[in-house]
NUDOTI-79790 format. One record per atom (N, C-alpha, C): z, y, x; atom name; residue in three letters. Coordinates in steps of 0.1 Angstrom, whole numbers. Layout:
<sites>
SITE    pz    py    px atome residu
SITE     Z     Y     X    CA    Ala
...
</sites>
This chain:
<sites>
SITE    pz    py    px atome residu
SITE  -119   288    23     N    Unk
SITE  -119   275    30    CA    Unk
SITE  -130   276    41     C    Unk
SITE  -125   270    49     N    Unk
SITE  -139   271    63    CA    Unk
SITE  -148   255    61     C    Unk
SITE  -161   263    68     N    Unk
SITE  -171   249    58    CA    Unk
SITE  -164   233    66     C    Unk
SITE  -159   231    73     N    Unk
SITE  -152   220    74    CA    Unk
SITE  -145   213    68     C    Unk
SITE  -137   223    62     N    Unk
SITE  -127   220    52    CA    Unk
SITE  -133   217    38     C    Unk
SITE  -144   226    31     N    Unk
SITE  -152   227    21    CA    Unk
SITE  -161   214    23     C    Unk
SITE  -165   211    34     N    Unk
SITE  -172   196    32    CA    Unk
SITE  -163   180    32     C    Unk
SITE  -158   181    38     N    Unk
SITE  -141   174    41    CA    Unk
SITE  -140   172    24     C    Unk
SITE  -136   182    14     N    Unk
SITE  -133   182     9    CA    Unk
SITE  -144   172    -9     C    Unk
SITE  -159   179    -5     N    Unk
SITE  -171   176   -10    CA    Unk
SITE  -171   158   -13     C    Unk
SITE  -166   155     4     N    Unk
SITE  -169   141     5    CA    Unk
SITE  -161   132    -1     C    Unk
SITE  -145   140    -4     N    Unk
SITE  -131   131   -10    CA    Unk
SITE  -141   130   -24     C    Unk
SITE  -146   141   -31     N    Unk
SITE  -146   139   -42    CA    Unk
SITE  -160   133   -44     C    Unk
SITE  -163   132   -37     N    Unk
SITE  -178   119   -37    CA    Unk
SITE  -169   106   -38     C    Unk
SITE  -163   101   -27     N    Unk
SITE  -153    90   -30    CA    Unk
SITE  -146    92   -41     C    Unk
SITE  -141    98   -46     N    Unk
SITE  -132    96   -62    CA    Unk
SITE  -143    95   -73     C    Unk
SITE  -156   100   -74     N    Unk
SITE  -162    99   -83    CA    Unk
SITE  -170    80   -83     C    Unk
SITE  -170    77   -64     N    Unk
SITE  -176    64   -64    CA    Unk
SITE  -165    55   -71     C    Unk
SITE  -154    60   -66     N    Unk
SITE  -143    51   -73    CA    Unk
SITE  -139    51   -91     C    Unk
SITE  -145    59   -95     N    Unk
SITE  -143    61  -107    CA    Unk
SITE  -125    67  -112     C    Unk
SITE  -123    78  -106     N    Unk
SITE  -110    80  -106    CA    Unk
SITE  -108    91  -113     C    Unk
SITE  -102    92  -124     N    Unk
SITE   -98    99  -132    CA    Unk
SITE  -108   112  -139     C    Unk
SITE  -111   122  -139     N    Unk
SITE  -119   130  -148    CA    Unk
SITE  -132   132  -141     C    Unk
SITE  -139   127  -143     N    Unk
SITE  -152   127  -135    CA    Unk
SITE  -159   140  -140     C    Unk
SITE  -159   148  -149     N    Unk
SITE  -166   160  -153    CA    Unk
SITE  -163   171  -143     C    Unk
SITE  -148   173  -142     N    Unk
SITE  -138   181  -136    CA    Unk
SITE  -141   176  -120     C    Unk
SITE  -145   165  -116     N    Unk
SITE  -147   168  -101    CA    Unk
SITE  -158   168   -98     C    Unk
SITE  -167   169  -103     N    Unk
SITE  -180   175  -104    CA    Unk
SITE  -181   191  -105     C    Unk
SITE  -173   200  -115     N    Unk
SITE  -168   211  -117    CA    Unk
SITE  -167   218  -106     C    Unk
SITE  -153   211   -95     N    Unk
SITE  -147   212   -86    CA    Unk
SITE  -160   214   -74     C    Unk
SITE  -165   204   -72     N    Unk
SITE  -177   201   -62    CA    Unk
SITE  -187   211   -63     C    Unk
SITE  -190   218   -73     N    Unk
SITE  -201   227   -76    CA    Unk
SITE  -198   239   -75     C    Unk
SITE  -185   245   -74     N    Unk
SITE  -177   255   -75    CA    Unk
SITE  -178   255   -57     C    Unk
SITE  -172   243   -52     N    Unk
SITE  -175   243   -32    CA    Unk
SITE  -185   243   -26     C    Unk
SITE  -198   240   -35     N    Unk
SITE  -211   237   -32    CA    Unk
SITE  -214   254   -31     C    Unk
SITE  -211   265   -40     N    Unk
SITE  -217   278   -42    CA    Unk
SITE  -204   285   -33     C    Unk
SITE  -201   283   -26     N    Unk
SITE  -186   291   -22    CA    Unk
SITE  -176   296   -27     C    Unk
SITE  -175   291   -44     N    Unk
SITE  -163   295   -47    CA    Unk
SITE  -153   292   -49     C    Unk
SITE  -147   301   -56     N    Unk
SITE  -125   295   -47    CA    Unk
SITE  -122   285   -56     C    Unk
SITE  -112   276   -53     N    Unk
SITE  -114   268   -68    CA    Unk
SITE   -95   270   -64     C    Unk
SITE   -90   268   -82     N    Unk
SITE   -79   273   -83    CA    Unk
SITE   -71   263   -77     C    Unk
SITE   -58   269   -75     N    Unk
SITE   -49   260   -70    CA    Unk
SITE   -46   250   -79     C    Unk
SITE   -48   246   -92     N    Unk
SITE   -43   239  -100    CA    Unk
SITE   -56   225   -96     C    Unk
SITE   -67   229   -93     N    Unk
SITE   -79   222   -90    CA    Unk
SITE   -71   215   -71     C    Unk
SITE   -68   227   -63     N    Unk
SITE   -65   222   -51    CA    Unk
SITE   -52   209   -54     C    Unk
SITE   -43   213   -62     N    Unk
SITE   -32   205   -67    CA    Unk
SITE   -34   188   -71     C    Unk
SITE   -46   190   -80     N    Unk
SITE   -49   181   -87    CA    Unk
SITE   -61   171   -77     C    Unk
SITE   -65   174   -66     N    Unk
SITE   -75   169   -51    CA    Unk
SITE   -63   165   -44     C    Unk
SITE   -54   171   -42     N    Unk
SITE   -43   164   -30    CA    Unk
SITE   -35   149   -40     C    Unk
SITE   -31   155   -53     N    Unk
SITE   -28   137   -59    CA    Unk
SITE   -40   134   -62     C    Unk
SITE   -50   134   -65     N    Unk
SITE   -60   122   -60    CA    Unk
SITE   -59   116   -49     C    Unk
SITE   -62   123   -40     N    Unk
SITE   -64   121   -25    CA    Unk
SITE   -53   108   -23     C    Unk
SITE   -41   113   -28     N    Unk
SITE   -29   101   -23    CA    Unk
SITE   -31    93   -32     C    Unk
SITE   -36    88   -47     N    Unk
SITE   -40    77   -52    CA    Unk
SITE   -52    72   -44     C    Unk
SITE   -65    75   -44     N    Unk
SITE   -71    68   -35    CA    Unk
SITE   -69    61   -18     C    Unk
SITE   -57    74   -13     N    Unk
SITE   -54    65    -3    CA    Unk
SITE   -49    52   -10     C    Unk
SITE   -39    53   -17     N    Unk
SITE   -28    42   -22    CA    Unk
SITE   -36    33   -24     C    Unk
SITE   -47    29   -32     N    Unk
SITE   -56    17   -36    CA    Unk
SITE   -65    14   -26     C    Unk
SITE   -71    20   -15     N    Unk
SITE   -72    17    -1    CA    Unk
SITE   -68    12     1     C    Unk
SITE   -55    11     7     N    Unk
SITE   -44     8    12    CA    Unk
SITE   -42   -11     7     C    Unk
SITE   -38    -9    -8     N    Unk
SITE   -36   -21   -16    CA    Unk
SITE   -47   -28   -13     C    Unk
SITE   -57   -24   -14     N    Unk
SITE   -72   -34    -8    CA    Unk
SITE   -71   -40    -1     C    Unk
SITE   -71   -38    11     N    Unk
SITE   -71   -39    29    CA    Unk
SITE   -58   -48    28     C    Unk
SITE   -45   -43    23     N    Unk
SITE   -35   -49    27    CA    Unk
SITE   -38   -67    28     C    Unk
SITE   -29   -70    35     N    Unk
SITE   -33   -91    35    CA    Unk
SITE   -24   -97    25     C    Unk
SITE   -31  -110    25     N    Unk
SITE   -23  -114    12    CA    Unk
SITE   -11  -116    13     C    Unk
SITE    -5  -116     0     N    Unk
SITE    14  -121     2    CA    Unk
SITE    15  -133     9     C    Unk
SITE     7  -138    11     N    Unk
SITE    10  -156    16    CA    Unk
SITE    12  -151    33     C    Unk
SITE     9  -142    35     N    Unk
SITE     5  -137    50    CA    Unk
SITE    17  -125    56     C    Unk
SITE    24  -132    67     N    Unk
SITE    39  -130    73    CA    Unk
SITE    33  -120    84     C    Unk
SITE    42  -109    86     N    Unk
SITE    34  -102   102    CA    Unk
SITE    45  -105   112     C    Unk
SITE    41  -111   122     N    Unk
SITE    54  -113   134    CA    Unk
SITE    54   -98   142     C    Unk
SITE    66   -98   152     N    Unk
SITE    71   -88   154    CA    Unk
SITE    57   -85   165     C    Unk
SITE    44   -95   171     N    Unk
SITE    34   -87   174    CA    Unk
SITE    21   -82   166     C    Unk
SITE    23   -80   156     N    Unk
SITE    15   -77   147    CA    Unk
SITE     2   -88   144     C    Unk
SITE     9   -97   146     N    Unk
SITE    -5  -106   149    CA    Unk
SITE    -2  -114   131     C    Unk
SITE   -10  -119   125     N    Unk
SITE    -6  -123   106    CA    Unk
SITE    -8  -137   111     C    Unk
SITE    -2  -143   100     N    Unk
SITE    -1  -158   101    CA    Unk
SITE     8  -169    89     C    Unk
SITE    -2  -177    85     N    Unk
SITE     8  -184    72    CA    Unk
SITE    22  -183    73     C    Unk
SITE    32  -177    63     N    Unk
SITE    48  -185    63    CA    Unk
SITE    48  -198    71     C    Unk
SITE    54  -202    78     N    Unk
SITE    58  -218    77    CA    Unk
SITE    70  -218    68     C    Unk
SITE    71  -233    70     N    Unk
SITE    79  -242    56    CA    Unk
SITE    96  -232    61     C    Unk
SITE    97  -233    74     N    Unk
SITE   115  -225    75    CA    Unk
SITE   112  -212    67     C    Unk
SITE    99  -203    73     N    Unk
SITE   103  -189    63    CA    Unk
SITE    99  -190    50     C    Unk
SITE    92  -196    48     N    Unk
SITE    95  -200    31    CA    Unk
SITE   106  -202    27     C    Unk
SITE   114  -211    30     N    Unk
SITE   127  -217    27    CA    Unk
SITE   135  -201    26     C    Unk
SITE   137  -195    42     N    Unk
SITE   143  -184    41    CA    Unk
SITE   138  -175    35     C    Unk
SITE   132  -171    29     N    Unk
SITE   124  -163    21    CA    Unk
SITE   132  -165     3     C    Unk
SITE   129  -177     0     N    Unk
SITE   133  -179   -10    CA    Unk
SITE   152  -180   -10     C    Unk
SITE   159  -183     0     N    Unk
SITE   171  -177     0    CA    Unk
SITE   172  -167    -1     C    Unk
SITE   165  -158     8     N    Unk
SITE   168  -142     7    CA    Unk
SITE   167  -138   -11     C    Unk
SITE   155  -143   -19     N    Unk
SITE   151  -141   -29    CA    Unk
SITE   163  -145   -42     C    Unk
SITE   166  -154   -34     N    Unk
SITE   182  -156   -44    CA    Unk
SITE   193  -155   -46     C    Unk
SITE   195  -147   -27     N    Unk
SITE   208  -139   -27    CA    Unk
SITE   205  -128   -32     C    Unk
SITE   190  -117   -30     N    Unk
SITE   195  -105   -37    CA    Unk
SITE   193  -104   -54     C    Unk
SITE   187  -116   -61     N    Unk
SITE   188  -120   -75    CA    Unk
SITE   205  -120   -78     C    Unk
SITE   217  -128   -71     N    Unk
SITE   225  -130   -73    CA    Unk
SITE   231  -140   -75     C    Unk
SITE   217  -153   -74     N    Unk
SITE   215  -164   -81    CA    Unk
SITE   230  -174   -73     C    Unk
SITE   235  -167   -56     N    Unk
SITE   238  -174   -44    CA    Unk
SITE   247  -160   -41     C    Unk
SITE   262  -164   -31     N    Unk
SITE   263  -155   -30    CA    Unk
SITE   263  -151   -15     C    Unk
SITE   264  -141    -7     N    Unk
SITE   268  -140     3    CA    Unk
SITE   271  -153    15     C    Unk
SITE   283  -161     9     N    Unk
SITE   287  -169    20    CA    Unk
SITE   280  -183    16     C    Unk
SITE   273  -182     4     N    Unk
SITE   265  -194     1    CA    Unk
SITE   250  -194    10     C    Unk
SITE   247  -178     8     N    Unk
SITE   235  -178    17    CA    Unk
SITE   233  -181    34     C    Unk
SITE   246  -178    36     N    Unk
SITE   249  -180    52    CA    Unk
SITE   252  -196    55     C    Unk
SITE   257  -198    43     N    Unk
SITE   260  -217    48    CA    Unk
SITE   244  -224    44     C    Unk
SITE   235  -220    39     N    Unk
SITE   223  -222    32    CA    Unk
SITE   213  -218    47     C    Unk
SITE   215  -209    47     N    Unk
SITE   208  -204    58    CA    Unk
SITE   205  -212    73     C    Unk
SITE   219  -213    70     N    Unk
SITE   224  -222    89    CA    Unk
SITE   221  -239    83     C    Unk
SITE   222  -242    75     N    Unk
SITE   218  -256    72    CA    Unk
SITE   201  -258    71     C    Unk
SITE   194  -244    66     N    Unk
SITE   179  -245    69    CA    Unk
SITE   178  -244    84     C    Unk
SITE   182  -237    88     N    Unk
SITE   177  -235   102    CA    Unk
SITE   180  -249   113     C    Unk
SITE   187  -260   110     N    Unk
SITE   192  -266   114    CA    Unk
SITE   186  -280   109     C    Unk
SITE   176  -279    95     N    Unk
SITE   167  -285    94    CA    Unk
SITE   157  -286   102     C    Unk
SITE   154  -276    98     N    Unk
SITE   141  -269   102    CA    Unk
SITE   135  -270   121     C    Unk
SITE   149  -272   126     N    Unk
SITE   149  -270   140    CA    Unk
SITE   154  -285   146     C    Unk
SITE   151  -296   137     N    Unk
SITE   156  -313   140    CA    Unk
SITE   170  -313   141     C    Unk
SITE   182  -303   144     N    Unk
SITE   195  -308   143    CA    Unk
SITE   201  -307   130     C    Unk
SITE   210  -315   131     N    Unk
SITE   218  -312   120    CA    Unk
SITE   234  -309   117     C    Unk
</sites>
């Protein structure tokens, strides 16, 4: 491994150990084995790359915005209003099955037609 890669690597498992993620002895093991220059097995490389994509993944879940929080097509967030609620929860009970297809469409066009002062 070239020392960029070997420190790169030093630092993921500093973050998995801040995070408390899974065998904390073994990535200590791992880190001390990179700290002296030695190889660490592929099963060790194996088991750093799925960490790596669980800590992405709970990053990710962190940061994400709340469910109450819609993204428009300019990436800008912003409460549902009361129409995409409404449409939201149709969508939610045509794919339940609660509504069927042409119920959702007649449902649909009667919200939007609320929603929009005509009727």
């Amino acid at each position: 491994m070239t020392d960029d890669k070997i420190q790169w690597t030093i630092n993921l498992i500093k973050k998995l150990q801040e995070a408390e993620m899974e065998e904390l002895s073994r990535l200590e093991a791992i880190k001390s084995a990179l700290e002296q220059d030695k190889q660490i097995s592929e099963n060790d490389k194996k088991y750093l790359k799925e960490k790596y994509v669980k800590l992405e993944e709970n990053q990710k879940n962190k940061t994400e915005p709340d469910s109450e929080i819609v993204h428009n097509p300019l990436g800008q967030a912003k409460k549902p209003s009361e129409i995409d609620s409404a449409l939201i929860n149709l969508i939610e009970r045509l794919a339940k099955g609660e509504i069927s297809p042409d119920q959702y469409d007649s449902l649909r066009k009667k919200t939007m037609g609320k929603y929009s002062g005509s009727k």
